[in-house]
KOLLUMZA-664677 format. One line per field, with one value per atom (N, C-alpha, C): residue number from 1; atom name; x, y, z. Coordinates in pm, 1 decimal. Example, Ala and Ser with C-alpha at 12.3 -4.5 7.8 and 13.67 -1.06 7.14 Angstrom:
REM KOLLUMZA-664677
num <- (1,1,1,2,2,2)
atome <- (N,CA,C,N,CA,C)
x <- (1319.0,1230.0,1320.0,1285.0,1367.0,1290.0)
y <- (-569.0,-450.0,-330.0,-225.0,-106.0,3.0)
z <- (780.0,780.0,780.0,708.0,714.0,787.0)
REM end
This chain:
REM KOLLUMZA-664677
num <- (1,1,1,2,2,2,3,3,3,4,4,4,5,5,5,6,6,6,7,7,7,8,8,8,9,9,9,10,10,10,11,11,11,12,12,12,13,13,13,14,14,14,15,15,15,16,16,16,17,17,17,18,18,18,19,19,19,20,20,20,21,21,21,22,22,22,23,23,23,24,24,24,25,25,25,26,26,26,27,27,27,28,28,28,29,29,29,30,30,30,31,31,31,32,32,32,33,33,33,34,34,34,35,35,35,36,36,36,37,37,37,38,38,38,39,39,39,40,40,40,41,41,41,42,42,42,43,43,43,44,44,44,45,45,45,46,46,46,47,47,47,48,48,48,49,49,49,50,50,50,51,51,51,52,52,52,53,53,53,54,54,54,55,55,55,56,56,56,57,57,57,58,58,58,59,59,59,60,60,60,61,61,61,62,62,62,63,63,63,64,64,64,65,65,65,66,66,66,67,67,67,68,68,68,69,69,69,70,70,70,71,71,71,72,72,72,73,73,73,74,74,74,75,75,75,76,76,76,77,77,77,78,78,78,79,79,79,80,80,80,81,81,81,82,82,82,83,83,83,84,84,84,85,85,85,86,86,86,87,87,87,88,88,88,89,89,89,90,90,90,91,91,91,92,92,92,93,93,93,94,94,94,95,95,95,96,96,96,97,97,97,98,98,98,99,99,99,100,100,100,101,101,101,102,102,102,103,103,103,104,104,104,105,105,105,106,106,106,107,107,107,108,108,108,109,109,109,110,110,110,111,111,111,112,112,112,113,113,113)
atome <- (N,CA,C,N,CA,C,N,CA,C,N,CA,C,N,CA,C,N,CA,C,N,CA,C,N,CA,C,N,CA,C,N,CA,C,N,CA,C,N,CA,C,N,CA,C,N,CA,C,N,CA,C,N,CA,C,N,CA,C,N,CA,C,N,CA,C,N,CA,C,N,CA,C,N,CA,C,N,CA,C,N,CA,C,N,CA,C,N,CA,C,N,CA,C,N,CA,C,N,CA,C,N,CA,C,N,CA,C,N,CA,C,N,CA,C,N,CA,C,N,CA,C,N,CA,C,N,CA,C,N,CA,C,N,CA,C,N,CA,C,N,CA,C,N,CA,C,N,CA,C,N,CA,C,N,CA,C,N,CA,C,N,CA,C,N,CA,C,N,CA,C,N,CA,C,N,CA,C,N,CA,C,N,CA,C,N,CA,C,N,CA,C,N,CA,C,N,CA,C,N,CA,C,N,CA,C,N,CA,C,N,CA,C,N,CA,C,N,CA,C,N,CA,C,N,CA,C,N,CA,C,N,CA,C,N,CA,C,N,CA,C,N,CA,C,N,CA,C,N,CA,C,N,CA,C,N,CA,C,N,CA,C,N,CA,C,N,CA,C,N,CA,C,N,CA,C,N,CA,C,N,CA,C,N,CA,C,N,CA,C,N,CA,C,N,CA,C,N,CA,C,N,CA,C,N,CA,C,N,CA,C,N,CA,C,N,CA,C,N,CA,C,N,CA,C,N,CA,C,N,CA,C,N,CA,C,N,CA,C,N,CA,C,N,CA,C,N,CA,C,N,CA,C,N,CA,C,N,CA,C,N,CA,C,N,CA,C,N,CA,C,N,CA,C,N,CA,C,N,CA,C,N,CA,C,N,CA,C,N,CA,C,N,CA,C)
x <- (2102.1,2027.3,1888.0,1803.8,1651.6,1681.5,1792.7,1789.1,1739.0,1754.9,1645.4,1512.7,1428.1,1293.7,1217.1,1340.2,1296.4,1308.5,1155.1,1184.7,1310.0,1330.2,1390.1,1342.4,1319.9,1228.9,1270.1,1377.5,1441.0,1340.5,1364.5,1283.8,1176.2,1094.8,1008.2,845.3,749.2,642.1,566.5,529.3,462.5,479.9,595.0,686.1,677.5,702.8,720.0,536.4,474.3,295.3,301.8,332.0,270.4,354.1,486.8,562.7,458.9,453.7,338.6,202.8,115.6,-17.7,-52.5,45.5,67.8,68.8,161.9,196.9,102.6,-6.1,-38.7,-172.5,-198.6,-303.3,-476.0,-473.3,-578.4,-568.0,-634.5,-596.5,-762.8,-700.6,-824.2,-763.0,-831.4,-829.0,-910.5,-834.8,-933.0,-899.5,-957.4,-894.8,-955.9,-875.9,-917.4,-831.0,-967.9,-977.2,-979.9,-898.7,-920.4,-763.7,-762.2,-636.2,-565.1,-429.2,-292.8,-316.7,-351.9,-355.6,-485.3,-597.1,-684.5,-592.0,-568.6,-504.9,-341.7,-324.6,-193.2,-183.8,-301.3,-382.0,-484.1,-513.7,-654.5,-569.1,-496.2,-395.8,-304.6,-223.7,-131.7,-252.8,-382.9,-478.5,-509.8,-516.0,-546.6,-430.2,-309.5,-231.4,-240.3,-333.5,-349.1,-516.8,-598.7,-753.2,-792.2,-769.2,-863.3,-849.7,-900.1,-910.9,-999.5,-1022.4,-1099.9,-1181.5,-1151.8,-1221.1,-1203.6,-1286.6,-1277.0,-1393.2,-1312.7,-1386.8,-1317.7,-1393.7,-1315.1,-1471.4,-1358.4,-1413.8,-1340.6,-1442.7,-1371.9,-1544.2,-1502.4,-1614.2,-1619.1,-1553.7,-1589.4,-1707.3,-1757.7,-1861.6,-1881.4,-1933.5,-1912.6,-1912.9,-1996.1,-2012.7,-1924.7,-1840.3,-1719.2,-1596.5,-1596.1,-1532.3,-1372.1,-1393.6,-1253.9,-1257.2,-1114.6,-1066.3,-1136.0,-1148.0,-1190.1,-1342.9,-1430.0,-1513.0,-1594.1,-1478.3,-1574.1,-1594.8,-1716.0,-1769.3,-1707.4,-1785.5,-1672.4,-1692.5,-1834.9,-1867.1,-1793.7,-1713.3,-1621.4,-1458.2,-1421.9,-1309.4,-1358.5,-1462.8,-1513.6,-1484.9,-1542.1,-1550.7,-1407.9,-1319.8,-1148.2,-1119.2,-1140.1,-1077.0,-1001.7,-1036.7,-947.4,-995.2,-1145.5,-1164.7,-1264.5,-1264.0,-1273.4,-1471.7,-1543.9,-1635.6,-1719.9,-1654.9,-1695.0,-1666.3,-1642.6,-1636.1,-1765.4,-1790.5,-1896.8,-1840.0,-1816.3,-1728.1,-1850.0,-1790.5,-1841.3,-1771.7,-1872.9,-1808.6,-1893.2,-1821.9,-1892.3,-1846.6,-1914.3,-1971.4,-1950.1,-1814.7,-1811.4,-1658.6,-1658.5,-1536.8,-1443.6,-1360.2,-1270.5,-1218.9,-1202.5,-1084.4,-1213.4,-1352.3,-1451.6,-1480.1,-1527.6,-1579.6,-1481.8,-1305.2,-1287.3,-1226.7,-1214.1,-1216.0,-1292.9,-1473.2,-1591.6,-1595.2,-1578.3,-1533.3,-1493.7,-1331.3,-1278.3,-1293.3,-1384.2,-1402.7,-1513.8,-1597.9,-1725.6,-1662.8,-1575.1,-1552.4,-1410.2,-1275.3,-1167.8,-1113.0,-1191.3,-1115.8,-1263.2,-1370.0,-1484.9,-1447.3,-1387.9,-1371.1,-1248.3,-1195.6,-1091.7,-929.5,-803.8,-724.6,-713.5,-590.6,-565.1,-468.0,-471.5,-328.5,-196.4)
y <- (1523.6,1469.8,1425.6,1339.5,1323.5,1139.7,1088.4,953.4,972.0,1057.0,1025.8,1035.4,1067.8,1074.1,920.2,831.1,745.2,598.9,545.2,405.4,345.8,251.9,142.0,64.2,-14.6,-143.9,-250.3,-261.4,-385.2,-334.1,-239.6,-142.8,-87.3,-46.5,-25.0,-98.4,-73.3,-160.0,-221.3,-87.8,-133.8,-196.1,-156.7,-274.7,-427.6,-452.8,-591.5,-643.6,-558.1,-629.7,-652.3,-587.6,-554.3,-694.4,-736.6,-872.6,-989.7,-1002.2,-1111.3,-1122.0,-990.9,-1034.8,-1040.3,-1018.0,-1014.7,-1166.8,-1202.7,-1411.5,-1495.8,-1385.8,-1539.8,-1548.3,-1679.8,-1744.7,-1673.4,-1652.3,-1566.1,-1517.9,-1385.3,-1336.6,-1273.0,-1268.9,-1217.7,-1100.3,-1038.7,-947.7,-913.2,-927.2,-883.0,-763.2,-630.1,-532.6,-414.5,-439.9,-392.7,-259.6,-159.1,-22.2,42.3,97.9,208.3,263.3,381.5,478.6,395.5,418.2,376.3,261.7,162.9,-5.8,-62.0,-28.1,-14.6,58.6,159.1,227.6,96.5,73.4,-27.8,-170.9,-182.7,-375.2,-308.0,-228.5,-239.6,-202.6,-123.7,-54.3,-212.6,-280.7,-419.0,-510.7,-511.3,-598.9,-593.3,-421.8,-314.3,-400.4,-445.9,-487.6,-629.6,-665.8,-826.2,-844.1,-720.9,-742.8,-748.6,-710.6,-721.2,-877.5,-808.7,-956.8,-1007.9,-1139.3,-1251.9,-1232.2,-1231.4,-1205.6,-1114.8,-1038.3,-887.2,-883.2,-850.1,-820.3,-695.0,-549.8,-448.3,-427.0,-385.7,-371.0,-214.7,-143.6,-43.7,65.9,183.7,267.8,350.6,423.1,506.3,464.6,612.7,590.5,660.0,624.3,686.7,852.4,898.5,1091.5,1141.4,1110.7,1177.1,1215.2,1106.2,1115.7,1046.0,980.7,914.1,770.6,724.9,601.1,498.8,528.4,404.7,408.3,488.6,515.0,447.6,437.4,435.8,261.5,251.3,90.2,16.9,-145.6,-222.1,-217.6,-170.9,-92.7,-51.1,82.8,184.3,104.4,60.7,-53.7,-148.4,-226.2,-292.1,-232.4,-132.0,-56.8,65.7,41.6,67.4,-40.9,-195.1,-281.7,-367.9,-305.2,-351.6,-456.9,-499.8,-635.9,-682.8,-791.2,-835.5,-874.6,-851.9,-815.5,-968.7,-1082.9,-1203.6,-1234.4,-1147.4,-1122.4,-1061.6,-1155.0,-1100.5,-1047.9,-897.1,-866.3,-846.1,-763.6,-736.2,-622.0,-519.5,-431.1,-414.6,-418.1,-426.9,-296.1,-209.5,-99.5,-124.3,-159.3,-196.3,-120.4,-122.1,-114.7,-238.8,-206.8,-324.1,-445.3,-374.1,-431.8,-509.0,-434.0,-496.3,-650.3,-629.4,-760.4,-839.8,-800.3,-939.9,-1015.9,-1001.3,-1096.4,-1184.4,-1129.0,-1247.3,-1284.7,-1187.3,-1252.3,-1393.1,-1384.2,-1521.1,-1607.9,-1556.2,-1716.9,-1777.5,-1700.7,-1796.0,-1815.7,-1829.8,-1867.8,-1954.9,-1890.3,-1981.6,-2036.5,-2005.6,-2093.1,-2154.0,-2188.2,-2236.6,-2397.0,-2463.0,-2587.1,-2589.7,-2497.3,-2566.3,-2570.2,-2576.4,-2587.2,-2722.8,-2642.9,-2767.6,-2844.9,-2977.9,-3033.5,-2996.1)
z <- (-1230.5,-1339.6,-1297.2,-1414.9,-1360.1,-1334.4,-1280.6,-1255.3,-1134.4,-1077.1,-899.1,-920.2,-1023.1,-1049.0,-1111.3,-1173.1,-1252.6,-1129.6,-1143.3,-1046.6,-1052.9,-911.7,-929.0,-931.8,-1019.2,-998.3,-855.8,-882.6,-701.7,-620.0,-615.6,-479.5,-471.2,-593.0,-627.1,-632.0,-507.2,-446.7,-551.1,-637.5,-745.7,-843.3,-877.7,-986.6,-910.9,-820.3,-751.2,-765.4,-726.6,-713.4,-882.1,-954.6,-1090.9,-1125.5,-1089.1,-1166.0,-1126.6,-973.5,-910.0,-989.3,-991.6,-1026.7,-1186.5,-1224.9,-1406.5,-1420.9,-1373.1,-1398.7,-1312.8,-1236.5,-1164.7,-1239.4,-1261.9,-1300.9,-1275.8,-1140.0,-1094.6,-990.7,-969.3,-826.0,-765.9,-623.8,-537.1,-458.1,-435.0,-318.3,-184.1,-54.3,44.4,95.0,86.5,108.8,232.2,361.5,462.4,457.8,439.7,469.4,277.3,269.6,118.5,144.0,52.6,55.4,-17.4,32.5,-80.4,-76.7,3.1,-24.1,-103.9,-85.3,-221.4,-389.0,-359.1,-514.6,-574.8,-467.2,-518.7,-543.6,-461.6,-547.7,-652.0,-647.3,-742.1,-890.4,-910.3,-996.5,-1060.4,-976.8,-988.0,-1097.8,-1066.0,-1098.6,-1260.8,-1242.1,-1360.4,-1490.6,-1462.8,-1572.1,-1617.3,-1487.6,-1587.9,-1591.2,-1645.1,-1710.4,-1578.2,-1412.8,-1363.4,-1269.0,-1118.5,-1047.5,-1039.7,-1035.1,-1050.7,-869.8,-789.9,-669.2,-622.5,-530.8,-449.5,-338.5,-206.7,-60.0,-84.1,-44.2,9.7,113.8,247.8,390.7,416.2,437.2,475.4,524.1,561.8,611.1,514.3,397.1,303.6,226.3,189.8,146.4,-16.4,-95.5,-249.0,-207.2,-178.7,-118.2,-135.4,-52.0,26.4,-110.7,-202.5,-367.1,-282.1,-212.4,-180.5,-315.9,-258.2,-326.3,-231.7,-97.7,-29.7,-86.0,-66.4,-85.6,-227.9,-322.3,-448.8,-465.3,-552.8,-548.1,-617.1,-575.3,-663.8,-809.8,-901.6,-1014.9,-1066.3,-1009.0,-1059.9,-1078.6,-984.4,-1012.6,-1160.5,-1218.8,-1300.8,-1396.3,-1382.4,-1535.7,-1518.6,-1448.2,-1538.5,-1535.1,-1537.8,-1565.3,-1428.4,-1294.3,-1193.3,-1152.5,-1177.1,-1123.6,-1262.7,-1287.0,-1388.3,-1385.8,-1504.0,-1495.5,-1507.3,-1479.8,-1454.5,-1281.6,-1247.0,-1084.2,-1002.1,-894.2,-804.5,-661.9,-667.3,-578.9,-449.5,-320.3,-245.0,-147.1,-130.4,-88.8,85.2,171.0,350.4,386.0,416.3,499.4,633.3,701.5,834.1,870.1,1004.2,1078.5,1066.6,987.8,950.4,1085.6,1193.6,1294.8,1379.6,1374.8,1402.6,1315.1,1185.8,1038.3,1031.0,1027.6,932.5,1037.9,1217.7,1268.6,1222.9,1236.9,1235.2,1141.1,1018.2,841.2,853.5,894.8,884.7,999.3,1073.7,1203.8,1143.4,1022.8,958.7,800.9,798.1,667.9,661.9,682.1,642.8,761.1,897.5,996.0,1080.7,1010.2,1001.8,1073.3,1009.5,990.3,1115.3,1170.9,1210.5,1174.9,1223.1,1179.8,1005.6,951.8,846.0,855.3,850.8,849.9,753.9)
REM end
């Protein structure tokens, strides 16, 4: 029969992101590199109007017509990040940026109690 074609939700990645970012209040994304992990947050986001914050770090470049590649613009306008959002898109070697990313920003200060 066609029951092996139809999700399982239990098991099913996208079904599980899509329950999380639907109910939560607001969401962000930091998204190191492109490909399937860009298409599967940006898509999860797509069902609740779009995320409220967005870093994507990755080396694609619009040219090339990849997913990593395309801007945070093109995400805006299908709805994946919400157009009261000031995203940012870094042109870097990921494994290089978001060490230094987060030693000047969320571990700036120091451990938290």
């Amino acid at each position: 029969g066609d029951e092996g074609c139809l999700p399982k939700p239990p098991q099913d990645q996208d079904f599980r992101l899509i329950c999380v970012w639907t109910q939560a209040k607001h969401t962000g994304a930091i998204i190191i590199g492109g490909a399937l992990v860009k298409h599967h947050i940006m898509n999860a986001n797509l069902m609740r109007n779009g995320c409220d914050h967005a870093i994507l770090i990755n080396t694609g470049q619009e040219f090339d017509g990849s997913d990593s590649g395309a801007r945070p613009d093109e995400a805006i306008s299908w709805g994946k990040i919400k157009h009261t959002c000031k995203p940012v898109k870094v042109y870097a070697e990921a494994s290089i940026i978001f060490p230094l990313l987060v030693a000047q920003t969320f571990a700036k200060d120091g451990p938290r109690a």
